[in-house]
N, C-alpha and C positions, 0 to 999 in steps of 0.2 A: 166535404165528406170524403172519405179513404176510399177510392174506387177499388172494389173488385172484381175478379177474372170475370170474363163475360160467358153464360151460360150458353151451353153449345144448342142454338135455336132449330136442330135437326131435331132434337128430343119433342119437340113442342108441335104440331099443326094449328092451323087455323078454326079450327074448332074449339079450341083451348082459349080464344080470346074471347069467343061470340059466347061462352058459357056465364066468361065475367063480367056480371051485372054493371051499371052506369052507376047505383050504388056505393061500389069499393071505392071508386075514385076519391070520394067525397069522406073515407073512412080515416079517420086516427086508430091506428095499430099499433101496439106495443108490442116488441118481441124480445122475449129472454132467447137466451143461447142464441145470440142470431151469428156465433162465428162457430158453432158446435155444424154437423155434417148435415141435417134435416133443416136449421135454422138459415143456413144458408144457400140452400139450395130455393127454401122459400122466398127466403128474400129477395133474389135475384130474380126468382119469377116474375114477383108481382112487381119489380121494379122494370121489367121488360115492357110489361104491361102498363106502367107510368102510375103505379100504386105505390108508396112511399109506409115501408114498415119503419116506426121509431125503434131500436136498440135503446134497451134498458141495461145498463153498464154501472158496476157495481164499483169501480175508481174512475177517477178521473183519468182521460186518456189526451191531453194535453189539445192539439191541432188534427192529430189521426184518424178522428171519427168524431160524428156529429151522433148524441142522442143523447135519454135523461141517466142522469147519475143519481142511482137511489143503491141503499143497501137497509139491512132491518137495522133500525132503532132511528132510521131518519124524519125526520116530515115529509111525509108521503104525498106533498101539494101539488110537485111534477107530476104525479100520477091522473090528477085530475083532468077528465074532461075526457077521456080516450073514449073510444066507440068501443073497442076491443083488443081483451091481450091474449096475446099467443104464446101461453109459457113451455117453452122448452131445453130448460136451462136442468144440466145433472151431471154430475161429474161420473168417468168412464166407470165401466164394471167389469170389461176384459181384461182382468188385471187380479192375480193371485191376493184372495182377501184378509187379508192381516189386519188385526182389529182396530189401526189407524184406516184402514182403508175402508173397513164398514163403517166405521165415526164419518167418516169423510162424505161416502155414499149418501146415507141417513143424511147426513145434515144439509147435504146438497140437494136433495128432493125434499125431506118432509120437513125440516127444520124452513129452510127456506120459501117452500109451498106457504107454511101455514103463516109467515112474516108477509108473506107481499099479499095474498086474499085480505089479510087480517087490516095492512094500510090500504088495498082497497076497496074496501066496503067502510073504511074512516072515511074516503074522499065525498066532498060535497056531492060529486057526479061520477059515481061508479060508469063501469064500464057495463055494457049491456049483456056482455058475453065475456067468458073465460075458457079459452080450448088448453087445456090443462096436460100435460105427456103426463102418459102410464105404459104399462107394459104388460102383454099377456104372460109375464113372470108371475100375474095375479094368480093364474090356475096350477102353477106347480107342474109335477111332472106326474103327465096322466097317460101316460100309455098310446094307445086307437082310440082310446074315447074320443066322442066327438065333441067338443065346446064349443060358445058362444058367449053372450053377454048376459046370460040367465044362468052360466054355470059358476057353481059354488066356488070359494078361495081355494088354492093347495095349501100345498104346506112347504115350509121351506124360509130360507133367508128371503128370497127375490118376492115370494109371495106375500107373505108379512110386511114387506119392505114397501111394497106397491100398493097393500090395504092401506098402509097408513099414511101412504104418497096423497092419495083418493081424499083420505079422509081428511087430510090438513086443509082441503079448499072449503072444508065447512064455514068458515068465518064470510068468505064471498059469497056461498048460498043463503046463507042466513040474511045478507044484504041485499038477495033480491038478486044477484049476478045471475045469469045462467048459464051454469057448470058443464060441460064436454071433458069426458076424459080418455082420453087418446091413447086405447091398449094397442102399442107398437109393438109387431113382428119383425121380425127381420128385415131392415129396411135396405133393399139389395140400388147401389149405385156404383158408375163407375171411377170417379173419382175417392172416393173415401169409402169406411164401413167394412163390413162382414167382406163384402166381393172383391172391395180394392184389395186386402190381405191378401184374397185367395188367389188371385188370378197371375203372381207372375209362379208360384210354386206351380198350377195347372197346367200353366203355357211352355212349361219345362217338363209335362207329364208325369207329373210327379202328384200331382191329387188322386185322392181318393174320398171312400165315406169315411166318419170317422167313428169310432167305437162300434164297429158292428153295421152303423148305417140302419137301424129300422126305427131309429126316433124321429118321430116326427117335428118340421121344420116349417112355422110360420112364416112365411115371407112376405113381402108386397114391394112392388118395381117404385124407386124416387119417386116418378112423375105421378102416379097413382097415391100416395102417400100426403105430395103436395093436392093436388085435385080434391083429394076425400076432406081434407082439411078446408078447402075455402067452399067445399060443399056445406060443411058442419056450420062453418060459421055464416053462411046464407041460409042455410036450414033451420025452417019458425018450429022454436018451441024443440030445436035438440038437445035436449040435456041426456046426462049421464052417461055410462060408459059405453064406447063405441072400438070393436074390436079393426084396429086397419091393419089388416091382412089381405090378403089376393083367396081368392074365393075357393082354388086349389089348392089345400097344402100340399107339399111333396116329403115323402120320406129324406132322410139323409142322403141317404144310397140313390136316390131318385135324383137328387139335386145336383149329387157330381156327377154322374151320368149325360146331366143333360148341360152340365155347364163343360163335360169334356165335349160332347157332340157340337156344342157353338164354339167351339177352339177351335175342335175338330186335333184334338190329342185324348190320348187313352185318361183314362181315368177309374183306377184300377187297385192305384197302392193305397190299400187301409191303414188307418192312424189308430193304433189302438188306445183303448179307454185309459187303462192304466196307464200309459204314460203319460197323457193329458191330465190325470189327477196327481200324478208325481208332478207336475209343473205347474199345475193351477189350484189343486186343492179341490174345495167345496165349491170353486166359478165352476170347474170344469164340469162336474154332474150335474149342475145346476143350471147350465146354460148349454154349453157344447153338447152334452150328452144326455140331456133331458128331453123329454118329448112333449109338445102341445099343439094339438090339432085345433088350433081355432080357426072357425069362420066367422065372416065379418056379415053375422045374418042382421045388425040392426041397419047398416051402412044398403045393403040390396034395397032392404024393405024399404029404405029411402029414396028408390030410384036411381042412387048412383050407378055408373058406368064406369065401370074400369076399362082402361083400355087394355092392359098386359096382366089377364085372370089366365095366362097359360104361362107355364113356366118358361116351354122352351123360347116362346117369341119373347118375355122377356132378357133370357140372356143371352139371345140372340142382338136382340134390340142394344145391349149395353153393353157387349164386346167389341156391336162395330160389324158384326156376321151378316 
């Protein structure tokens, strides 16, 4: 198998192993996207921990990497036998959206969701569990309002986009799978994502909020994002959508604030709105300059523990501060 980079094991404590059950060892995992920014941060975890995720790989990749090679319209017999899959497979959406690019979007979540539930609930031996990515892009842009997992759809591309992400794993509920769907906030880490972009512009003092800064900005820390997930998939009887978010959201304005105080450089210069939409269009109102105040209230009521529910320890924690 293609060895990669070794996760930097300062992120991790000793409490982090004693949480993972004797259980996982013995678990067949499937993981889409396992080379996408979340997919492989998992994978490394649990491979530190001597838990073995299979990569679901849609060509053939010669001697490179070891896993099963399926795409839609195949026999889905490789699929057979798994304990559980970890779909996190989507093509980007920080990218100006031209109507190749929403074809591309769509077909990379909902076109694809609804092909691989659809061959796994064919398989003789469904998987037990299906932790499925979604996005709190479900709520649209709401202001202050507060959300959770009981708050209604917005409106919008992202929000539509993400009902109908949700709703392609219908063919694996109907088989008896049981569904998690994983509304991801900003998932802040320092190699890749939202923070690797931002951080050498900051460290030149050159960040600021953007559009004003009083929209609200869902985040939650890597390791926190990883955790909630092998919380879900040990968790009897979790189904449906679960908001992974860090328990504080912070404004815009809040967030470069606190990500200039763990540099410890000004962060000062605002990016304003219009120019962001002269460059991205409809992404940029929609993502960058949108607001949603989710909390992750079904994830608490579960007992999870985050470890970085403060904003500043986490990017403190991920700068190295």
């Amino acid at each position: 198998m293609r060895k990669r980079p070794p996760l930097s094991m300062s992120l991790y404590n000793i409490s982090d192993v004693c949480q993972i059950t004797f259980a996982f060892f013995a678990m067949k995992i499937i993981l889409t996207g396992s080379h996408g920014f979340l997919g492989t941060a998992f994978s490394q975890f649990l491979a530190v921990k001597g838990i073995t995720t299979i990569p679901l790989l849609r060509h053939e990749n010669g001697q490179r990497e070891e896993g099963i090679v399926w795409r839609p319209g195949v026999d889905p017999k490789c699929l057979d036998g798994a304990d559980a899959v970890v779909h996190l497979a989507g093509a980007r959406i920080d990218r100006r959206w031209t109507p190749a690019v929403r074809r591309e979007i769509e077909s990379s979540r909902v076109d694809f969701t609804r092909a691989l539930c659809g061959a796994l609930a064919a398989v003789p031996h469904p998987p037990a569990r299906l932790l499925c990515a979604s996005a709190i892009g479900y709520y649209g842009d709401r202001g202050e309002e507060t959300l959770d997992e009981q708050s209604s759809q917005g409106a919008g591309f992202l929000a539509d986009l993400t009902a109908a992400w949700e709703a392609a794993a219908e063919p694996a509920r109907r088989a008896g799978i049981r569904i998690v769907h994983l509304r991801l906030g900003v998932v802040l880490g320092r190699e890749r994502g939202a923070l690797a972009r931002l951080l050498p512009l900051f460290r030149l003092g050159l960040g600021g909020p953007v559009g004003g800064g009083r929209q609200y900005m869902s985040w939650i820390h890597r390791d926190d994002a990883i955790g909630a997930m092998l919380h879900l998939l040990e968790l009897p009887n979790a189904a449906g959508p679960y908001n992974l978010t860090a328990p504080q959201p912070a404004t815009n304005k809040e967030f470069a604030r606190a990500l200039g105080r763990a540099l410890r450089r000004p962060a000062v210069l605002p990016v304003p709105g219009f120019a962001l939409r002269a460059v991205f269009g409809e992404m940029a109102s929609e993502t960058l300059l949108a607001s949603a105040r989710a909390l992750p209230q079904r994830l608490m009521d579960s007992g999870f523990a985050f470890r970085f529910p403060d904003l500043d320890a986490a990017l403190r924690n991920l700068v190295g501060a």
